[in-house]
SELOVEX-992715 format. One record per residue (C-alpha): residue in one letter; x, y, z. Coordinates in steps of 0.5 Angstrom, whole numbers, plus 2048, in hexadecimal, padded with zeros to 3 digits. Example, Ala and Ser with C-alpha at 12.3 -4.5 7.8 and 13.67 -1.06 7.14 Angstrom:
BEGIN
A8197F7810 S81B7FE80E 
END
This chain:
BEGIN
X90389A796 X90A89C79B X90F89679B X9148957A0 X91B89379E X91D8907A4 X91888B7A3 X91C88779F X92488579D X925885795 X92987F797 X92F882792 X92B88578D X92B88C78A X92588F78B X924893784 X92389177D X924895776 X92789A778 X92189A77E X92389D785 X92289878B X91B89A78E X91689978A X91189578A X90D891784 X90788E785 X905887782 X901880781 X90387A784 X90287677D X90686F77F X90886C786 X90D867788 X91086478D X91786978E X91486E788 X910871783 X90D87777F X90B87D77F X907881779 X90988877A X90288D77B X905893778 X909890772 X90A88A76D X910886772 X90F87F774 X91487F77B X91787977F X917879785 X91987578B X915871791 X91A874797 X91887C794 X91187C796 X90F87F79D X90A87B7A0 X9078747A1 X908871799 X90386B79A X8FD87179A X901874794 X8FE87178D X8FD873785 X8F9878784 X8FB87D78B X8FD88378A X90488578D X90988B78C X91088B78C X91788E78A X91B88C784 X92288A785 X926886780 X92987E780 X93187F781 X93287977D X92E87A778 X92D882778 X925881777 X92088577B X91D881780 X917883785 X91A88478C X917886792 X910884792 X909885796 X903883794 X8FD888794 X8F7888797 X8F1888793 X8ED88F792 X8E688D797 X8E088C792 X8DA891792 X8D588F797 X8CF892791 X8CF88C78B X8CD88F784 X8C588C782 X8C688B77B X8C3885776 X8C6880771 X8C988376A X8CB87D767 X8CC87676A X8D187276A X8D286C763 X8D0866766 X8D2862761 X8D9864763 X8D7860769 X8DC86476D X8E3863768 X8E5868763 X8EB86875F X8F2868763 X8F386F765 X8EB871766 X8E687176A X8DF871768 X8DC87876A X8D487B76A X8D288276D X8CE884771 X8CB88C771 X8C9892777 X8C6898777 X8CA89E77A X8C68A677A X8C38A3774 X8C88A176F X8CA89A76F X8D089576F X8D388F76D X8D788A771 X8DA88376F X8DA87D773 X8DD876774 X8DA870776 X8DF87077D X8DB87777E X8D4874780 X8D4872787 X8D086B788 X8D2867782 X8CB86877E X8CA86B777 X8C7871774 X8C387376F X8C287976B X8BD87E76F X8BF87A776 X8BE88177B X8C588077E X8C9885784 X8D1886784 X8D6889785 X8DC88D781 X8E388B781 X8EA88E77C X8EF88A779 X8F588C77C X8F988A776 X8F488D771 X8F0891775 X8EA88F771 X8E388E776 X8DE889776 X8D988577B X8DB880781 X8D887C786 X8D187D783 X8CB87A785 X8C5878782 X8C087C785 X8B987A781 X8B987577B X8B5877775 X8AE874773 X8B087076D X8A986D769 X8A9866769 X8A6861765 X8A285B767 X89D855766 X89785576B X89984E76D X89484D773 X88D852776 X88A85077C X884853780 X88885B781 X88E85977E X893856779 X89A854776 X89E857771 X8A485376D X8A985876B X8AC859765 X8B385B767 X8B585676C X8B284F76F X8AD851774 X8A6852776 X8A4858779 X89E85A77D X89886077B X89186177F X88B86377A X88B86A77C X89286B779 X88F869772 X88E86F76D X88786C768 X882867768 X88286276E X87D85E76B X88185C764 X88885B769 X88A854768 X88F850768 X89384F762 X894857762 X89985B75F X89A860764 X89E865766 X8A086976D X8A586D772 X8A786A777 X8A886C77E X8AB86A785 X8A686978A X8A8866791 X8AE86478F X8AB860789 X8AA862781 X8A386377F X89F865778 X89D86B778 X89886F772 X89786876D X89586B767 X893865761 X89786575B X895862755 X89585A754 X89C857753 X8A085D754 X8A485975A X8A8854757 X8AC85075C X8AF84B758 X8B184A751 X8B084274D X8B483F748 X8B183F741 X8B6839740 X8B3832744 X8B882E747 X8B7826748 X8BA82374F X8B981D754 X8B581E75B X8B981C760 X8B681F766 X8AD81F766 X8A982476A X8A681F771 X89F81E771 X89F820777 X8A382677B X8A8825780 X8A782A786 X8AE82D786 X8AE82D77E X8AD83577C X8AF835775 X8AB837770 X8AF83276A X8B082C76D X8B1828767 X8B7827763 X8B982675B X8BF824759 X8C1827751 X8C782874D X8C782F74B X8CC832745 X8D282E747 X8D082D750 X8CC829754 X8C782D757 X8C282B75E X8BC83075D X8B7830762 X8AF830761 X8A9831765 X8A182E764 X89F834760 X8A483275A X8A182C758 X89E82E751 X899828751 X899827758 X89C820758 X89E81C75E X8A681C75C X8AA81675E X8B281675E X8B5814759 X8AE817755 X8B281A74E X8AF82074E X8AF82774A X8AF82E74D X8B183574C X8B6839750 X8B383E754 X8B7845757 X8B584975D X8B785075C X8B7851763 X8BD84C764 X8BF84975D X8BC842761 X8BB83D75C X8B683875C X8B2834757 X8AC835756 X8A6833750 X8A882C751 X8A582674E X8A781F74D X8A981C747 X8A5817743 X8AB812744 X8AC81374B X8A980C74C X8AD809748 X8B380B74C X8AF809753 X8AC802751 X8A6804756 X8A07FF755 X89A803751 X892801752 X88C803750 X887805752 X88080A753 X881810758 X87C80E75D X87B80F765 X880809767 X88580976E X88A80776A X88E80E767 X89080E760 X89681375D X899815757 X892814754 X89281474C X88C816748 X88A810743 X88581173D X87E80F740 X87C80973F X882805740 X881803747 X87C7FF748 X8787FA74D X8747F674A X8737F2744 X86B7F1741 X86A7EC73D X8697EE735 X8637E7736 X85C7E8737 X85A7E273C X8527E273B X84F7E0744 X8497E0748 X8497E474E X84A7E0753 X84A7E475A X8477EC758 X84B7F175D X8457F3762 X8467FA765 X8427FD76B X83C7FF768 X83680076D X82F80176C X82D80976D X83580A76E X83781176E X83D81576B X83F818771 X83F811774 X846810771 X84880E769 X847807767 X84D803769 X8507FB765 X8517F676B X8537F1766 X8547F075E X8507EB759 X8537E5756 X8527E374F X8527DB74D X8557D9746 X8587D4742 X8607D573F X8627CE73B X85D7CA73F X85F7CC745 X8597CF749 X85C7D574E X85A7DC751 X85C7E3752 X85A7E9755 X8587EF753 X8567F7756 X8527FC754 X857801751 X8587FB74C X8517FC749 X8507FF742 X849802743 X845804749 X8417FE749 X8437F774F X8437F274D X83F7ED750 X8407E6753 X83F7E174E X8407E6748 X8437E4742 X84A7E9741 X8517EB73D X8577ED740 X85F7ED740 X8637EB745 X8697EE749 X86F7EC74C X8727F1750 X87B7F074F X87D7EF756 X8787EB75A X8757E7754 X86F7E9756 X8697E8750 X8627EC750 X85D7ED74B X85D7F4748 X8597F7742 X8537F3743 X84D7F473F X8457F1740 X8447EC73B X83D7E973D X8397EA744 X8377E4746 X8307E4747 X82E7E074E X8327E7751 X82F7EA756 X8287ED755 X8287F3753 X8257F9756 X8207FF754 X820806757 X81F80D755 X825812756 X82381775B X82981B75D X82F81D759 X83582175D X83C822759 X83F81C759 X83A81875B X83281675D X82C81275F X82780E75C X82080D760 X81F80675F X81880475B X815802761 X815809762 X817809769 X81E80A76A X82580D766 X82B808764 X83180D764 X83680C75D X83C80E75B X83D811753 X84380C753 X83D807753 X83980A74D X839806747 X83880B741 X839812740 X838816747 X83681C743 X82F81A741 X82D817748 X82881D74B X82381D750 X81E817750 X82181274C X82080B74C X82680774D X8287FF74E X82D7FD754 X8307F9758 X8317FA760 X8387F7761 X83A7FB75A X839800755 X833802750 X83080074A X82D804743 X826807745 X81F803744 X819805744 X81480374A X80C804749 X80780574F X7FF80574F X7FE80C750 X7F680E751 X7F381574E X7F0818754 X7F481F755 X7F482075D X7F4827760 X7FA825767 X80082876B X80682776D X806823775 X80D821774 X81282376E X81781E76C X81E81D770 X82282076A X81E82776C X81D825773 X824821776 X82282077D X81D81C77C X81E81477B X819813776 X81B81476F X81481476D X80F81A76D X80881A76E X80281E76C X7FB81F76F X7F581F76B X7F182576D X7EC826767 X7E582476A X7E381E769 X7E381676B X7EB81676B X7EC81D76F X7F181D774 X7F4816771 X7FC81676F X80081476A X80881376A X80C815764 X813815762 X81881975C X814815757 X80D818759 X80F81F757 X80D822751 X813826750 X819822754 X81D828756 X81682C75A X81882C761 X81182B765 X81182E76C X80D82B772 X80682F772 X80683076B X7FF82E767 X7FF82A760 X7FC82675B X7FE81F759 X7FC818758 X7FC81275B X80080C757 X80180475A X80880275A X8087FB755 X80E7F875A X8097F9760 X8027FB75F X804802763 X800808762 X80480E762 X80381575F X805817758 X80681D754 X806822759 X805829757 X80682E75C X80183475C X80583A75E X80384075C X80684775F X80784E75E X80E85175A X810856760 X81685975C X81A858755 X82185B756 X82585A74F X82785374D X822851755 X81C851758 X81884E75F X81184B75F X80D84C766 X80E845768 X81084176E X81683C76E X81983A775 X81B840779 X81B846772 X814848771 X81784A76A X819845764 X81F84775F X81E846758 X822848751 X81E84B74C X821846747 X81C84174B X816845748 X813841743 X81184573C X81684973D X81184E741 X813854746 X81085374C X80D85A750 X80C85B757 X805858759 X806853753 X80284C756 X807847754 X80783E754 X80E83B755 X812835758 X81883675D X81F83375D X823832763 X82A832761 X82E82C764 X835831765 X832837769 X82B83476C X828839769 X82183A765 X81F83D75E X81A83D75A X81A83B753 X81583A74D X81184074F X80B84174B X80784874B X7FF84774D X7FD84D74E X7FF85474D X7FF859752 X7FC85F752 X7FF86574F X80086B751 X7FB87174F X7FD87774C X7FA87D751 X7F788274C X7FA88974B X7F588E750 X7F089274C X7F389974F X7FA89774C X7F7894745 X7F389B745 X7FA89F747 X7FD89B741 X7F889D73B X7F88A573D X8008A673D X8018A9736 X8088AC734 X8058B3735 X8048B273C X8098B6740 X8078B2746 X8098AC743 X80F8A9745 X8158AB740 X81C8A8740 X8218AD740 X8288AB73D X82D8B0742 X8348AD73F X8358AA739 X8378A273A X83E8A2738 X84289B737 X84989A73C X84D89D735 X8498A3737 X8478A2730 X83F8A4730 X83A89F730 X83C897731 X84189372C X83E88D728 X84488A728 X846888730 X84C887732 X850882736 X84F88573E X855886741 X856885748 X85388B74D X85088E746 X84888F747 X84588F73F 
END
């Protein structure tokens, strides 16, 4: 560059230096700047020059450290040393419009934060690629535009610059051209109907991911997951992107302190939320660690057992240390054993049951030491005074509704002279048996602690007083899962019982027993009843079965028309359970039997007895273990029977002519047959004699014979190890191999 000398005056000072003519120029870097002077670092050798404000040709506000100058050398004529003379700032070269693609070699230390030790600047490197070899450049952080950080594999553009002073060449003005997909890892800590979130590991975040981007099983992603994922820029916001499972406890977001420390609630967690209030750990403990006091936070999840914590609760806890940003919280907390000591709160107790009154810092106790009542080690000797009268109605039925107490009995006794009643219940019955009014029992009593009120409990029959209400009789006609019916001795009606009511064991009561009752409650042990019953067998049939086989009628009782002939054609006879032969028959209307008459003691009514139904039909078919009878019940034209209902153990064929009685099953409505007894075999089918052509073709075959029929062996058989013949011994079959 050509510089005019008339541009400047020297102001007094020889132009040379060393020996130097005047003229030549040096070029040189503006290492310090003042106010009237400064320093120049010479380019071109190891000097350091001063120079003087009023030297420099321009505007010296836009002269700074750093400007590249050229100048002559002169010398101080006070002091003889080389000053820096005649100054004019160069202009910087223009960069290349073209920016180098290059990537990320080695990242800056981010440890160093941006300092290093004096004299040094922390550096990284960057490479590119030119006609197939590549190059190596270094940056500092003041190269990278935008203030952002890069890391190792960053694809990055740039331009080249040279050091004036070294001539060394390294990366400026770099920009992040695509930032490297990094695998994260994370939590699943939210799924939804297409799509969840992740808690990252590296930073405290949540971050978005649709199903489509889930690499595995969709079905066994749940929350809790381990996982891990790239993450990706989409409309300005990140999102996970290929999450792939990673075995349970792989992401750990925080370390816990095997040492437990002890502290004081100072801050609870509120019962409930404010609308502004966003943070996840709203309580505080307040705990001397090492040697300083320490307020640590903790959240609902901390509490070990659970506990409702008050402040001022001393409690214990282990400290816990988020990897992500080394945040301290406590955690595993629960409360110490002198805690209450310290509090002074009341304390009760009492049994966990539905109340409106809300208990906290509830404590377990060994059962048994909560009590309400107190029973008497006593026993008082009464007499029932008022028995407990329940609603119990004449033909009731169990789809009317379950018996229901409306009020409790009264016992009357005697305690040190002093005559005094209590009440009693049922549930404070021992046995299944009621007592009765005027009965004469022994009981405990009962004071319940808070009200002071007593009750008889433990209570047992001593006596029955005999002017009790009279005793029924009846016969039990029905019996269903949990209950039945008994058809009164008159044989006109049914009285519906519950099995709560029976005295004695349930296990022996069958069909057609006779029992003793009460109408208002229970059942006694079974009697026996007598009826005058006449010898004469008639032939009749069925005009109406009995309501059990025929619910839509009212009457309860069944009726049967003589049909034989003689003076009584054409008369009928009632008959209820009792005058089956067989209790469990089920006798259809139109259906013909025999029975005989008998006299009721209780009201001289005749009504028929011993009733055998005359059925006999033919076996249609026997399948395994089941047959059917051509019999007609109801709309099936076919009767079902199990072979185990055949009696003697035969094996009945088709045709067999059987004799049998039907069964209706109560829970399905449908009917069977049982007690099948053979009568008559069928006929047997006939064996067709050979043809005389054929037994006369068989007798003159011989083994001479050329036109007899031969077996000719074409291919000797050979087994599947084409070893001749068969093994004896046979293998394991293998899948797709045919022995």
């Amino acid at each position: 560059m050509s510089f005019d000398p008339g541009m400047l005056h020297n102001n007094g000072h020889t132009a040379y230096a060393n020996g130097t003519g005047p003229g030549i120029r040096e070029t040189g870097v503006v290492e310090k700047l003042l106010t009237s002077y400064g320093f120049i670092q010479c380019s071109e050798r190891q000097a350091r020059l001063f120079f003087h404000c009023s030297q420099y040709n321009g505007n010296l506000q836009e002269l700074k450290i750093g400007d590249d100058v050229e100048f002559e050398v002169s010398s101080d004529r006070r002091t003889g040393k080389p000053i820096a003379v005649k100054l004019l700032k160069i202009k910087p070269e223009v960069l290349p419009e073209e920016r180098i693609a290059g990537q990320v070699v080695s990242a800056i230390p981010t440890h160093l934060d941006g300092k290093s030790a004096p004299g040094q600047v922390p550096t990284g490197s960057v490479c590119y690629e030119r006609n197939g070899e590549v190059f190596y450049l270094t940056y500092t952080p003041d190269d990278v535009e935008g203030n952002i950080h890069l890391d190792t594999g960053d694809k990055v553009s740039f331009y080249m610059e040279t050091n004036k002073h070294t001539g060394a060449v390294s990366a400026h003005n770099i920009h992040l051209v695509k930032k490297k997909q990094l695998r994260c890892q994370g939590v699943v800590c939210a799924t939804k109907e297409a799509f969840g979130f992740i808690e990252r590991a590296d930073v405290v975040k949540e971050i978005f991911f649709h199903y489509s981007e889930f690499k595995g099983d969709l079905e066994a992603l749940q929350a809790g997951d381990d996982v891990e994922f790239t993450i990706k820029d989409r409309n300005g916001k990140e999102v996970a992107t290929d999450v792939r499972l990673l075995p349970q406890g792989t992401v750990i977001f925080e370390d816990i302190s095997i040492e437990q420390f002890e502290g004081t609630v100072t801050k609870v967690i509120p019962k409930v939320p404010t609308k502004n209030q966003n943070d996840p750990l709203p309580g505080r403990i307040s705990a001397r660690i090492g040697f300083t006091d320490k307020e640590l936070l903790f959240g609902e999840k901390d509490t070990k057992s659970k506990v409702t914590l008050l402040e001022g609760d001393h409690v214990q806890f282990n400290i816990s240390t988020d990897r992500r940003d080394k945040l301290e919280r406590a955690t595993n907390i629960d409360i110490l054993s002198d805690t209450f000591s310290f509090t002074k709160e009341t304390r009760e107790m009492d049994m966990l049951s539905a109340q409106r009154n809300h208990a906290v810092r509830i404590k377990k106790l060994p059962k048994g030491t909560v009590s309400f009542h107190t029973q008497s080690e006593q026993r008082f000797v009464g007499v029932v005074e008022k028995e407990i009268m329940a609603a119990t109605t004449k033909n009731a039925s169990p789809s009317k509704g379950k018996e229901k107490e409306t009020e409790e009995g009264m016992i009357a006794y005697e305690d040190c002279g002093v005559k005094l009643t209590v009440s009693y219940h049922t549930k404070d019955l021992e046995g299944a048996c009621h007592p009765l009014a005027g009965d004469k029992v022994e009981f405990s009593i009962n004071e319940v602690k808070r009200t002071g009120q007593q009750s008889a409990v433990s209570i047992r029959i001593l006596n029955r007083n005999a002017t009790n209400t009279k005793r029924l009789q009846g016969f039990v006609a029905t019996l269903k899962d949990n209950f039945g019916f008994i058809e009164t001795a008159n044989h006109d009606q049914e009285i519906f019982f519950h099995y709560s009511e029976l005295c004695g064991d349930l296990e022996n009561l069958e069909l057609g027993d006779t029992v003793e009752y009460t109408l208002s409650k229970g059942k006694g042990n079974k009697v026996s009843a007598e009826k005058d019953v006449g010898a004469t067998v008639m032939l009749g049939k069925v005009i109406r079965p009995l309501r059990s086989v025929d619910p839509s009628q009212t009457e309860y009782q069944g009726l049967i028309e003589i049909t034989e002939e003689g003076a009584t054609k054409g008369q009928s006879y009632p008959f209820g359970i009792m005058g089956m032969a067989n209790k469990a028959d089920c006798l259809q209307k139109g259906e013909m039997v025999k029975f005989q008459v008998c006299t009721v003691p209780q009201t001289g009514q005749k009504m028929a007895c011993n009733v055998v139904p005359q059925r006999r039909a033919l076996v249609e078919c026997v399948k395994d273990q089941f047959g059917f009878i051509t019999y007609e019940v109801g709309e099936s034209k076919k009767l079902f029977f199990h072979v185990k209902e055949v009696q003697d153990g035969l094996e009945l064929q088709t045709g067999d002519e059987v004799e049998f009685s039907v069964i209706l099953n109560q829970r399905t409505g449908k009917c069977s047959a049982c007690n099948v007894r053979r009568v008559s075999e069928g006929p047997k089918p006939v064996v067709t004699p050979r043809p005389d052509r054929l037994v006369n073709r068989l007798k003159s075959i011989t083994l001479d014979d050329a036109s007899a029929p031969r077996l000719v062996i074409i291919r000797q058989p050979r087994g599947p190890d084409n070893s001749k013949g068969f093994n004896v011994e046979r293998k394991t079959r293998q899948p797709g191999v045919i022995d």
